[in-house]
TORFI-924815 format. One record per atom (N, C-alpha, C, O): residue number from 1; x, y, z. Coordinates in nm, 2 decimals, padded with zeros to 4 digits. Example, Ala and Ser with C-alpha at 12.3 -4.5 7.8 and 13.67 -1.06 7.14 Angstrom:
BEGIN
<site><nr>1</nr><px>01.32</px><py>-00.57</py><pz>00.78</pz></site>
<site><nr>1</nr><px>01.23</px><py>-00.45</py><pz>00.78</pz></site>
<site><nr>1</nr><px>01.32</px><py>-00.33</py><pz>00.78</pz></site>
<site><nr>1</nr><px>01.42</px><py>-00.33</py><pz>00.85</pz></site>
<site><nr>2</nr><px>01.28</px><py>-00.22</py><pz>00.71</pz></site>
<site><nr>2</nr><px>01.37</px><py>-00.11</py><pz>00.71</pz></site>
<site><nr>2</nr><px>01.29</px><py>00.00</py><pz>00.79</pz></site>
<site><nr>2</nr><px>01.34</px><py>00.11</py><pz>00.80</pz></site>
This chain:
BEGIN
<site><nr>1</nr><px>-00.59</px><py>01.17</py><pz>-00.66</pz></site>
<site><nr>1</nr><px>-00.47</px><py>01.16</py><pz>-00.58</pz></site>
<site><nr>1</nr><px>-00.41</px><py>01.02</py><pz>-00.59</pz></site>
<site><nr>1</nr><px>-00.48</px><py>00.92</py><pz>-00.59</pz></site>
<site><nr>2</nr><px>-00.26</px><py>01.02</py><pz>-00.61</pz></site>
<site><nr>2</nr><px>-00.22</px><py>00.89</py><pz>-00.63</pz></site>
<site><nr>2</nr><px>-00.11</px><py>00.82</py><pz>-00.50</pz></site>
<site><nr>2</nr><px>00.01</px><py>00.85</py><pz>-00.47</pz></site>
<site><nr>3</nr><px>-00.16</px><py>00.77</py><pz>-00.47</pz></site>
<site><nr>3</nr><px>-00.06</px><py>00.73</py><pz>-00.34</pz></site>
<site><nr>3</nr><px>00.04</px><py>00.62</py><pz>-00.36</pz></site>
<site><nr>3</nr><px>-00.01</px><py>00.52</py><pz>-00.41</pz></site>
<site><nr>4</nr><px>00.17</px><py>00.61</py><pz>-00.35</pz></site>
<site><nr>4</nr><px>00.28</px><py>00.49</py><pz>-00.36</pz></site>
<site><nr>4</nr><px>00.30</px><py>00.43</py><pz>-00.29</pz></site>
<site><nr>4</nr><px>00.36</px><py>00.51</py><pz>-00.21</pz></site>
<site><nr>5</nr><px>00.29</px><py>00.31</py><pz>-00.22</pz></site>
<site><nr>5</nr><px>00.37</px><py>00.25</py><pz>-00.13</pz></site>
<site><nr>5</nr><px>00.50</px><py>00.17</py><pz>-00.19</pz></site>
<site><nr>5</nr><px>00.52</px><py>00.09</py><pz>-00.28</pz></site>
<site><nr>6</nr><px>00.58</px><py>00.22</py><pz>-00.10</pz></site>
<site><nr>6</nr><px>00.71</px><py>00.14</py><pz>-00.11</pz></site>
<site><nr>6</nr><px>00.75</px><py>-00.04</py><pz>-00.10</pz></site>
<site><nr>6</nr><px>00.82</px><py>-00.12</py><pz>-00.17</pz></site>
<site><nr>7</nr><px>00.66</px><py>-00.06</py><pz>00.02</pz></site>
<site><nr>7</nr><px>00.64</px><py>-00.21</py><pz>00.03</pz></site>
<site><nr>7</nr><px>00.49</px><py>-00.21</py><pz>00.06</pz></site>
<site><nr>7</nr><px>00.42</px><py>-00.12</py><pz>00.10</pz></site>
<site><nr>8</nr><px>00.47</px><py>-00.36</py><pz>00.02</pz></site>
<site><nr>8</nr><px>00.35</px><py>-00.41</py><pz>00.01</pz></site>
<site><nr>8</nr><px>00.32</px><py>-00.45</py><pz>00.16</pz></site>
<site><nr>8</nr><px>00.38</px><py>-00.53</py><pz>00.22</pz></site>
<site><nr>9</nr><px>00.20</px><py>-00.37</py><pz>00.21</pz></site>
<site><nr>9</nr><px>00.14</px><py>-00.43</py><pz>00.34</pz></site>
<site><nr>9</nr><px>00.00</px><py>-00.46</py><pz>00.30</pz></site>
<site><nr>9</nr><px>-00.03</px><py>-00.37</py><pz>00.21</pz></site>
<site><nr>10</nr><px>-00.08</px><py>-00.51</py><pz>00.31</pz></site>
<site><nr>10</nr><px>-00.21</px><py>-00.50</py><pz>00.31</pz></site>
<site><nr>10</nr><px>-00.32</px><py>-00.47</py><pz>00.38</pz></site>
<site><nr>10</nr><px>-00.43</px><py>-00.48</py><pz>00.34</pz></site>
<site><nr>11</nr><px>-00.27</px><py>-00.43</py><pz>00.53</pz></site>
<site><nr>11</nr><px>-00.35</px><py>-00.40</py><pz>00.63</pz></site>
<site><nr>11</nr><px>-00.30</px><py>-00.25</py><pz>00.59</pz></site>
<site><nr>11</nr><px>-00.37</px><py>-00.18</py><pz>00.67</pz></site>
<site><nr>12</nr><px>-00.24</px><py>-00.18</py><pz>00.52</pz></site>
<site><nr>12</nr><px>-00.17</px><py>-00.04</py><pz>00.49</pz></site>
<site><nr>12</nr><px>-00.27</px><py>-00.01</py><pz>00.42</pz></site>
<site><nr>12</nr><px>-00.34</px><py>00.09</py><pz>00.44</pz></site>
<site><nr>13</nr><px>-00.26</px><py>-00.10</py><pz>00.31</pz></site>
<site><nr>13</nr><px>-00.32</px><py>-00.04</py><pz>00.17</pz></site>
<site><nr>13</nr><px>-00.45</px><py>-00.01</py><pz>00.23</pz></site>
<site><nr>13</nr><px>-00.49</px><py>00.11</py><pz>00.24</pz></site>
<site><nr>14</nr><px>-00.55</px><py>-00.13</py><pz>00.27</pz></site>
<site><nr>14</nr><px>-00.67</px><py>-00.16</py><pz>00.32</pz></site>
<site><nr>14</nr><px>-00.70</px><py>-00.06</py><pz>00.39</pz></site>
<site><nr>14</nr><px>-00.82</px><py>-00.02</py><pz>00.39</pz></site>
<site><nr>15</nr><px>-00.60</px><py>00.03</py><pz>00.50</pz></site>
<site><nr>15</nr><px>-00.64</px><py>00.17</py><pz>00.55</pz></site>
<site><nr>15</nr><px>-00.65</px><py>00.29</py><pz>00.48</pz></site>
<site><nr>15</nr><px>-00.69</px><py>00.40</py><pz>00.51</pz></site>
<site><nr>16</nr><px>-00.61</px><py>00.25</py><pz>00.37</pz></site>
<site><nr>16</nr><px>-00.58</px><py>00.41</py><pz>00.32</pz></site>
<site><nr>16</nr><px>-00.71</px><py>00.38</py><pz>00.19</pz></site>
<site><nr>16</nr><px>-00.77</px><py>00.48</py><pz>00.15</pz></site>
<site><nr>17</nr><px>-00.74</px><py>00.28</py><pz>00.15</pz></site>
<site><nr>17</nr><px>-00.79</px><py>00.25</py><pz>00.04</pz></site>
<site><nr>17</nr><px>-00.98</px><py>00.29</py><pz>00.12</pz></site>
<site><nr>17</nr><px>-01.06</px><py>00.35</py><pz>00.05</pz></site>
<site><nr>18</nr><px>-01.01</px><py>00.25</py><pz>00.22</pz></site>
<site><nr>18</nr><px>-01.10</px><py>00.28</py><pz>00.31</pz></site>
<site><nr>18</nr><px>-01.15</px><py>00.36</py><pz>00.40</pz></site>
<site><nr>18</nr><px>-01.26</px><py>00.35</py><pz>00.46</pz></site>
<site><nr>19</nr><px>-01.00</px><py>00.48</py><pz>00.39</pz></site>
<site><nr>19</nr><px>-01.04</px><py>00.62</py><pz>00.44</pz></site>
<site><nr>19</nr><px>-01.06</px><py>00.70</py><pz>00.33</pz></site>
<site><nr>19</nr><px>-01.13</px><py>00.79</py><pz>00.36</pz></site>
<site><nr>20</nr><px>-01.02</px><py>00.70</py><pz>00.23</pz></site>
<site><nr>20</nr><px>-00.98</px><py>00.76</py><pz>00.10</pz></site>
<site><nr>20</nr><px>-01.16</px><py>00.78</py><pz>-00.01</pz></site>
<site><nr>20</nr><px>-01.22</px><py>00.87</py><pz>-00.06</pz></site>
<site><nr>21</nr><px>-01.16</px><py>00.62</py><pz>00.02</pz></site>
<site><nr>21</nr><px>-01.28</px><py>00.60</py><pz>-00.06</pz></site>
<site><nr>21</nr><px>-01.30</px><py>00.62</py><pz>-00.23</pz></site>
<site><nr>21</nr><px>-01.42</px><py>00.59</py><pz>-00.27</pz></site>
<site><nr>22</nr><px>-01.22</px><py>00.66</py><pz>-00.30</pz></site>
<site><nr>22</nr><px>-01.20</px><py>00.72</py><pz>-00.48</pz></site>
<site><nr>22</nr><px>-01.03</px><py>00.75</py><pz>-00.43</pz></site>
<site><nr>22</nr><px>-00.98</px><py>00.82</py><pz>-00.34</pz></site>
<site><nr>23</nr><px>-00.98</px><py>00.66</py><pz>-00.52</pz></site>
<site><nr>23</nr><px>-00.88</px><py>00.72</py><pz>-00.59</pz></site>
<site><nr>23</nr><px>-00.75</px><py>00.62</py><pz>-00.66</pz></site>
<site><nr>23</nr><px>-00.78</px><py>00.53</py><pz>-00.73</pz></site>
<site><nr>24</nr><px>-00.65</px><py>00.64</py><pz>-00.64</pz></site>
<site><nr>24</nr><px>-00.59</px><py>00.59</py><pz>-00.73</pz></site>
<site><nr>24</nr><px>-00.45</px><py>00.52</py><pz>-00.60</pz></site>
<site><nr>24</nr><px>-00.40</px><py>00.60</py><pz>-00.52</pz></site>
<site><nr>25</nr><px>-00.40</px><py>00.39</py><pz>-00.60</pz></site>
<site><nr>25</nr><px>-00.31</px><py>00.36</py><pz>-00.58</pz></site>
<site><nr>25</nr><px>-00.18</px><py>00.30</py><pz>-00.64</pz></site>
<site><nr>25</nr><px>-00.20</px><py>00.26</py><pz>-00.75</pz></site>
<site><nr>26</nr><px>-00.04</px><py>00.29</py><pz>-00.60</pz></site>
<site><nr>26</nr><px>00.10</px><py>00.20</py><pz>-00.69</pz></site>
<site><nr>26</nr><px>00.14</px><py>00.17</py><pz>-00.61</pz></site>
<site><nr>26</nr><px>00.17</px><py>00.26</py><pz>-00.53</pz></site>
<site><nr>27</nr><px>00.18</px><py>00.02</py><pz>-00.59</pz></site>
<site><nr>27</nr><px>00.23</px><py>-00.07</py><pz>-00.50</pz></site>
<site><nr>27</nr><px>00.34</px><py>-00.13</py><pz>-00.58</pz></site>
<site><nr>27</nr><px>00.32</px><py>-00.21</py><pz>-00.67</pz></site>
<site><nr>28</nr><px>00.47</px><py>-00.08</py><pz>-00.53</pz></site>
<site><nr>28</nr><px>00.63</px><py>-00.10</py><pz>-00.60</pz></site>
<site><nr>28</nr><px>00.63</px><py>-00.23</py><pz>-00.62</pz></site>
<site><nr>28</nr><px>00.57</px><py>-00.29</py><pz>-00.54</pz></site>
<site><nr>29</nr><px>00.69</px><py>-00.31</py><pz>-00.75</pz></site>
<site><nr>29</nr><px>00.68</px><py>-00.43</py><pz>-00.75</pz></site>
<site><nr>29</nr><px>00.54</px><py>-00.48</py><pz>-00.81</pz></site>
<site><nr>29</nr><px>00.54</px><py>-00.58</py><pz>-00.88</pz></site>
<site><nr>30</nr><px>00.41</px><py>-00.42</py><pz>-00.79</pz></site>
<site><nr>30</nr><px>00.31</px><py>-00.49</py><pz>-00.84</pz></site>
<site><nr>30</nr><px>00.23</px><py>-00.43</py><pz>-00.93</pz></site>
<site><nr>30</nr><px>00.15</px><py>-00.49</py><pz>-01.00</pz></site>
<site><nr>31</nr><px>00.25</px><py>-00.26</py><pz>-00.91</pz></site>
<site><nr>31</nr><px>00.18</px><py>-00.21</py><pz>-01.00</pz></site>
<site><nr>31</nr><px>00.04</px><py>-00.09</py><pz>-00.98</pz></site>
<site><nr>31</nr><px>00.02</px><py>-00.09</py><pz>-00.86</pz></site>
<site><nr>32</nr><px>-00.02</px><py>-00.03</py><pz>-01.03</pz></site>
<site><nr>32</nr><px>-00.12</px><py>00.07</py><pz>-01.03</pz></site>
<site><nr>32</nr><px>-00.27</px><py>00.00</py><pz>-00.98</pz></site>
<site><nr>32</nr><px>-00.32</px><py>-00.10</py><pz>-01.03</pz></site>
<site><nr>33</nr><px>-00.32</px><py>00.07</py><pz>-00.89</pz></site>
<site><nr>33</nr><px>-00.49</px><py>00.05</py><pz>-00.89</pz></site>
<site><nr>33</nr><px>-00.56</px><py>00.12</py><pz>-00.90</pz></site>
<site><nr>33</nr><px>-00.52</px><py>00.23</py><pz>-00.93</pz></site>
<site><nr>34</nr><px>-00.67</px><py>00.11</py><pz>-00.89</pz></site>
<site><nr>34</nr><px>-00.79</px><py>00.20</py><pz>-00.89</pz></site>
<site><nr>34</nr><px>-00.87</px><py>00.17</py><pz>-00.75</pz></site>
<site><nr>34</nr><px>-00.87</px><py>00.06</py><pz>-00.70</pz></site>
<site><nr>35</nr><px>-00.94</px><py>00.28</py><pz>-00.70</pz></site>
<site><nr>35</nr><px>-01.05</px><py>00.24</py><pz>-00.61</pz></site>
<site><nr>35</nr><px>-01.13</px><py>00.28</py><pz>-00.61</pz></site>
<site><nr>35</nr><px>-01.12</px><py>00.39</py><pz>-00.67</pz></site>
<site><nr>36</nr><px>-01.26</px><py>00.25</py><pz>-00.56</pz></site>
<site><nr>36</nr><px>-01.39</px><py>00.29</py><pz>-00.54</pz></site>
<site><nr>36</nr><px>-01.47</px><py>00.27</py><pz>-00.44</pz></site>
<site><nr>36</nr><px>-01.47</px><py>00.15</py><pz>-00.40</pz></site>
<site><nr>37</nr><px>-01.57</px><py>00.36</py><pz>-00.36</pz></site>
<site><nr>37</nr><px>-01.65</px><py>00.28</py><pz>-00.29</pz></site>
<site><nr>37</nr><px>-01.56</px><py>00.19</py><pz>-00.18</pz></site>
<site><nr>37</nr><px>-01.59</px><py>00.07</py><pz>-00.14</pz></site>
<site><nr>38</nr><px>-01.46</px><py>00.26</py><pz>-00.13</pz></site>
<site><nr>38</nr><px>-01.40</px><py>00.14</py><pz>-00.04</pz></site>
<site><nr>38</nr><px>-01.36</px><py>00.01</py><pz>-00.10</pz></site>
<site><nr>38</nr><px>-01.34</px><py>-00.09</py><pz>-00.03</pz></site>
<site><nr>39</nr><px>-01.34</px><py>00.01</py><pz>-00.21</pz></site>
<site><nr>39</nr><px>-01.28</px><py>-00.14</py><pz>-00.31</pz></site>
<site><nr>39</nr><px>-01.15</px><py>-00.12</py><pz>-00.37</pz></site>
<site><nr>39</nr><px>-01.14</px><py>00.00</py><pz>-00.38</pz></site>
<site><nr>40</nr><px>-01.04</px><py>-00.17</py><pz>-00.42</pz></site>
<site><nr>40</nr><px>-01.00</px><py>-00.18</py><pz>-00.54</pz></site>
<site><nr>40</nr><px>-01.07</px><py>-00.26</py><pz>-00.61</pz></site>
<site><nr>40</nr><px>-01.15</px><py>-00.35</py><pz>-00.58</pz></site>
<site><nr>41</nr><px>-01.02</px><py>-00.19</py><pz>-00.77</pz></site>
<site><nr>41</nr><px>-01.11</px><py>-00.22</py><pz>-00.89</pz></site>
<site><nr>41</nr><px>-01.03</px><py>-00.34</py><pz>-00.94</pz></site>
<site><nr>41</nr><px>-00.95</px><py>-00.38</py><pz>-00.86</pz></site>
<site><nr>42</nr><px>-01.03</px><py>-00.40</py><pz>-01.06</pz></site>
<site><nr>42</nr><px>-00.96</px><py>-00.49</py><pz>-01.11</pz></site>
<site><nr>42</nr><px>-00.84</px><py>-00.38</py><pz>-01.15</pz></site>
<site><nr>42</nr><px>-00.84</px><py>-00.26</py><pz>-01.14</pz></site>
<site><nr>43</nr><px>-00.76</px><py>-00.46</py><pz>-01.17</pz></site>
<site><nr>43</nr><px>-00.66</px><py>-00.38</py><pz>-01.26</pz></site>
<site><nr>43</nr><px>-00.69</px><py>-00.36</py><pz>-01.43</pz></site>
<site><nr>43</nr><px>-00.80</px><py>-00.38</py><pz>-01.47</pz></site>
<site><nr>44</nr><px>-00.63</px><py>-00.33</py><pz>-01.49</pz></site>
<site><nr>44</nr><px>-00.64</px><py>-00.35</py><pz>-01.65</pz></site>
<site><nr>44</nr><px>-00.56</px><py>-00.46</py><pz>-01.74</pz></site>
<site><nr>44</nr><px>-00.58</px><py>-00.53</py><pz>-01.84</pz></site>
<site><nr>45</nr><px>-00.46</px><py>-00.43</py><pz>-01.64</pz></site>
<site><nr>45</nr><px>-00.34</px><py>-00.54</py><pz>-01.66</pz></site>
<site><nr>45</nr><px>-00.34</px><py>-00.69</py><pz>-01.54</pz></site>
<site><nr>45</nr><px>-00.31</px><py>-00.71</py><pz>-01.42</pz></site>
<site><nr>46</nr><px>-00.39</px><py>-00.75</py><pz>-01.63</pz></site>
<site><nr>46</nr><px>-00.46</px><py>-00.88</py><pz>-01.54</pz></site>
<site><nr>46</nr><px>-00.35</px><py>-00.97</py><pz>-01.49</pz></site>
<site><nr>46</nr><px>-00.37</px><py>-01.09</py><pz>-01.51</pz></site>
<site><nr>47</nr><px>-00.25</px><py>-00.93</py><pz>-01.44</pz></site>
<site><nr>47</nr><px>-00.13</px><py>-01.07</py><pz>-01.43</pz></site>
<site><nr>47</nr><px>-00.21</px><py>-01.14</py><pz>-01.29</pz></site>
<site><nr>47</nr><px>-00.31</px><py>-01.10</py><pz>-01.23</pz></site>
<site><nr>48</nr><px>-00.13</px><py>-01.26</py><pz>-01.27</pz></site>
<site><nr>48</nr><px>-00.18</px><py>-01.31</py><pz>-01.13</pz></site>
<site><nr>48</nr><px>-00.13</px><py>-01.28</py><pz>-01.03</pz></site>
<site><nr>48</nr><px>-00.20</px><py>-01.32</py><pz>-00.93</pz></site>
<site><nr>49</nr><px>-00.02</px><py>-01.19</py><pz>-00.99</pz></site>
<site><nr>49</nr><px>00.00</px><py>-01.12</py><pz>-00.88</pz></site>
<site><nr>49</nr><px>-00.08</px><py>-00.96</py><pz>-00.83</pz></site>
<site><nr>49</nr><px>-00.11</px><py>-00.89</py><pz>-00.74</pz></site>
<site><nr>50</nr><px>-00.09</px><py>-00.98</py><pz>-00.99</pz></site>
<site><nr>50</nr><px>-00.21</px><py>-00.82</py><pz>-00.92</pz></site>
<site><nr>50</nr><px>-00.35</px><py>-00.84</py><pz>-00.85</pz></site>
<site><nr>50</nr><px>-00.41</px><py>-00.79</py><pz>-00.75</pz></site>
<site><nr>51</nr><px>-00.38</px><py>-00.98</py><pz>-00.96</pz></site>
<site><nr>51</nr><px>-00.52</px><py>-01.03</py><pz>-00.89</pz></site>
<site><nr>51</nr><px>-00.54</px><py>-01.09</py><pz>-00.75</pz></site>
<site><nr>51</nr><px>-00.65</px><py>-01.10</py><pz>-00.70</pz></site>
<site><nr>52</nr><px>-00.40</px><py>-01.12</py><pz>-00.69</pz></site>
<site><nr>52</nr><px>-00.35</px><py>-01.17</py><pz>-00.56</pz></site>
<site><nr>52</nr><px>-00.37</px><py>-01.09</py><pz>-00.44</pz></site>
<site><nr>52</nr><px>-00.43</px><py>-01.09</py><pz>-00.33</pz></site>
<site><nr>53</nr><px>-00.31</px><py>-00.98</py><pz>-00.54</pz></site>
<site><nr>53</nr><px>-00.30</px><py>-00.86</py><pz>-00.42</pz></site>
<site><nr>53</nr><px>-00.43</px><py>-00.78</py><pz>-00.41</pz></site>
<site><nr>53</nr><px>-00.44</px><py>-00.69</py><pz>-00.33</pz></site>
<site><nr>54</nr><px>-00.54</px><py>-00.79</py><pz>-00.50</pz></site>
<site><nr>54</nr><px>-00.68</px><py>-00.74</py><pz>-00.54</pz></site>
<site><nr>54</nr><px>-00.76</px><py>-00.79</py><pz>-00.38</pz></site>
<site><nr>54</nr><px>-00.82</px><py>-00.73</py><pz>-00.29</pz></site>
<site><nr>55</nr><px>-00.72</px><py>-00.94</py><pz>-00.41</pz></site>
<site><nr>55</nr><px>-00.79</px><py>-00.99</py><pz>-00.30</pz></site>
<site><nr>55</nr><px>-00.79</px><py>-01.00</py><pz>-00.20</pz></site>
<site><nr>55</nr><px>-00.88</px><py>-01.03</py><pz>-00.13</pz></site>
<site><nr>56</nr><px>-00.66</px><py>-00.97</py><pz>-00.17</pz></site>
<site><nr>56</nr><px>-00.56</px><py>-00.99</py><pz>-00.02</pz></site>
<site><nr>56</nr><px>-00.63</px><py>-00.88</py><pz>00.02</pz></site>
<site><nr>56</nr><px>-00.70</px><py>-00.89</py><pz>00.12</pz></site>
<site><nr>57</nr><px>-00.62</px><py>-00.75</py><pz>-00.06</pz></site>
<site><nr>57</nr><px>-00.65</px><py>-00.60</py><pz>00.06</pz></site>
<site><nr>57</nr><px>-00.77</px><py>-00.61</py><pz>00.06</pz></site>
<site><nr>57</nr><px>-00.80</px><py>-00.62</py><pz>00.18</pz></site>
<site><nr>58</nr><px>-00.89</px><py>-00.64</py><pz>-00.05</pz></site>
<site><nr>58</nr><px>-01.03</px><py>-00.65</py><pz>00.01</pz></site>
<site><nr>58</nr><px>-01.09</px><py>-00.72</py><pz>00.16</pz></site>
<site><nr>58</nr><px>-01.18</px><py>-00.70</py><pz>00.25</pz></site>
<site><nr>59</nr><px>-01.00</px><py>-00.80</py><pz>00.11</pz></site>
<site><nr>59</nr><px>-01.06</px><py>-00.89</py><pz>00.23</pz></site>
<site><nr>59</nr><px>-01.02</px><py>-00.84</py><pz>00.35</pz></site>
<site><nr>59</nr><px>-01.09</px><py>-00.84</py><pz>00.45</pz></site>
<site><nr>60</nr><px>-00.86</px><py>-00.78</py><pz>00.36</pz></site>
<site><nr>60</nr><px>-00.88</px><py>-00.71</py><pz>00.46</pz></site>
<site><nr>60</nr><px>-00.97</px><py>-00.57</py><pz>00.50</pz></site>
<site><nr>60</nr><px>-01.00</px><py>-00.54</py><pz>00.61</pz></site>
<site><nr>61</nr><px>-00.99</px><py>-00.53</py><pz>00.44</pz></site>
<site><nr>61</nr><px>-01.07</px><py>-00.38</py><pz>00.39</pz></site>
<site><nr>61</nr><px>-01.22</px><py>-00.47</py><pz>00.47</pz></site>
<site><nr>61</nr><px>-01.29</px><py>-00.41</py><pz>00.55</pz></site>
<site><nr>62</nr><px>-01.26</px><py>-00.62</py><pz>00.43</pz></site>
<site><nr>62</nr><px>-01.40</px><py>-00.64</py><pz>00.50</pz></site>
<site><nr>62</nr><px>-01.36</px><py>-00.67</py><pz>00.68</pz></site>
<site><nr>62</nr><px>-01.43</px><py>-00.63</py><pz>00.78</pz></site>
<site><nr>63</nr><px>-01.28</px><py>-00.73</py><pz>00.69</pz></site>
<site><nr>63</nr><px>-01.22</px><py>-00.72</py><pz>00.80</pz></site>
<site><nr>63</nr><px>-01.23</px><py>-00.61</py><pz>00.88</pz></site>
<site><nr>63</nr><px>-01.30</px><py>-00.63</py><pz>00.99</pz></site>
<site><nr>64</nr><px>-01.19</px><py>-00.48</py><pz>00.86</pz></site>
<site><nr>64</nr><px>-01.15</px><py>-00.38</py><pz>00.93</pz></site>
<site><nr>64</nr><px>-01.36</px><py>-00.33</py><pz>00.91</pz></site>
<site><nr>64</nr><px>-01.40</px><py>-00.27</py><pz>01.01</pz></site>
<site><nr>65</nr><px>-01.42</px><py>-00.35</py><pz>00.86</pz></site>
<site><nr>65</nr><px>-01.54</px><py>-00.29</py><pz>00.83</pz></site>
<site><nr>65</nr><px>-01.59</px><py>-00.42</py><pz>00.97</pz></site>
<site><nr>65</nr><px>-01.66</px><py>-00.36</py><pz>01.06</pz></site>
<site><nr>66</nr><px>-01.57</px><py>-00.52</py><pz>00.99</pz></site>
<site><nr>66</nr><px>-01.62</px><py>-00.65</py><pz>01.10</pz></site>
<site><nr>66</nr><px>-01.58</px><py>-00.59</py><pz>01.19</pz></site>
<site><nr>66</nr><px>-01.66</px><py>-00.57</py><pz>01.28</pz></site>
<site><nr>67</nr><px>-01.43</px><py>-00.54</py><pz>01.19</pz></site>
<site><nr>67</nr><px>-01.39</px><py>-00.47</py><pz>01.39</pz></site>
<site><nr>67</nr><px>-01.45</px><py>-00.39</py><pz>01.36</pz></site>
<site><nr>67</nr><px>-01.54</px><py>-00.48</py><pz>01.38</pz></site>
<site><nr>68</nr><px>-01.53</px><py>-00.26</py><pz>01.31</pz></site>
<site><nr>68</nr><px>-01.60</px><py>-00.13</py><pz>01.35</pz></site>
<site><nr>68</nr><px>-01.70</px><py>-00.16</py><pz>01.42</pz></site>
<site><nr>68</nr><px>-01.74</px><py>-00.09</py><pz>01.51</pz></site>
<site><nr>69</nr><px>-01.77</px><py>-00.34</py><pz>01.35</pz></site>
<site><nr>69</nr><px>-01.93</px><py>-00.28</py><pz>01.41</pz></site>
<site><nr>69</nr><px>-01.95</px><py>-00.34</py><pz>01.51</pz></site>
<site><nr>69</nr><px>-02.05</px><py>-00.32</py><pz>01.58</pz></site>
């Protein structure tokens, strides 16, 4: 399943990327991901705003796993 966002939120991505668990995301402007395991993966296409945005949602993704417990 491939999901688009139109703008980049990262507390967005980080929900959908963490209920979802496997699958595929595209964030306008930055480009395609992969996910796994509650992660995005690297991209393939290594520019520095993708790797920006890799990190930005993870970390919120560990965030949102800190408010659960």
């Amino acid at each position: 399943m491939l999901r688009v966002f139109k703008k980049y939120r990262p507390n967005q991505v980080a929900r959908y990327v963490k209920s979802y668990f496997r699958g595929r995301v595209f964030i306008t402007g930055v480009g395609g991901f992969e996910f796994d395991c509650g992660r995005l993966l690297p991209p393939k296409r290594k520019d520095k705003r993708a790797l920006n945005v890799l990190t930005e949602v993870n970390r919120e993704i560990q965030l949102l796993a800190a408010k659960a417990v």
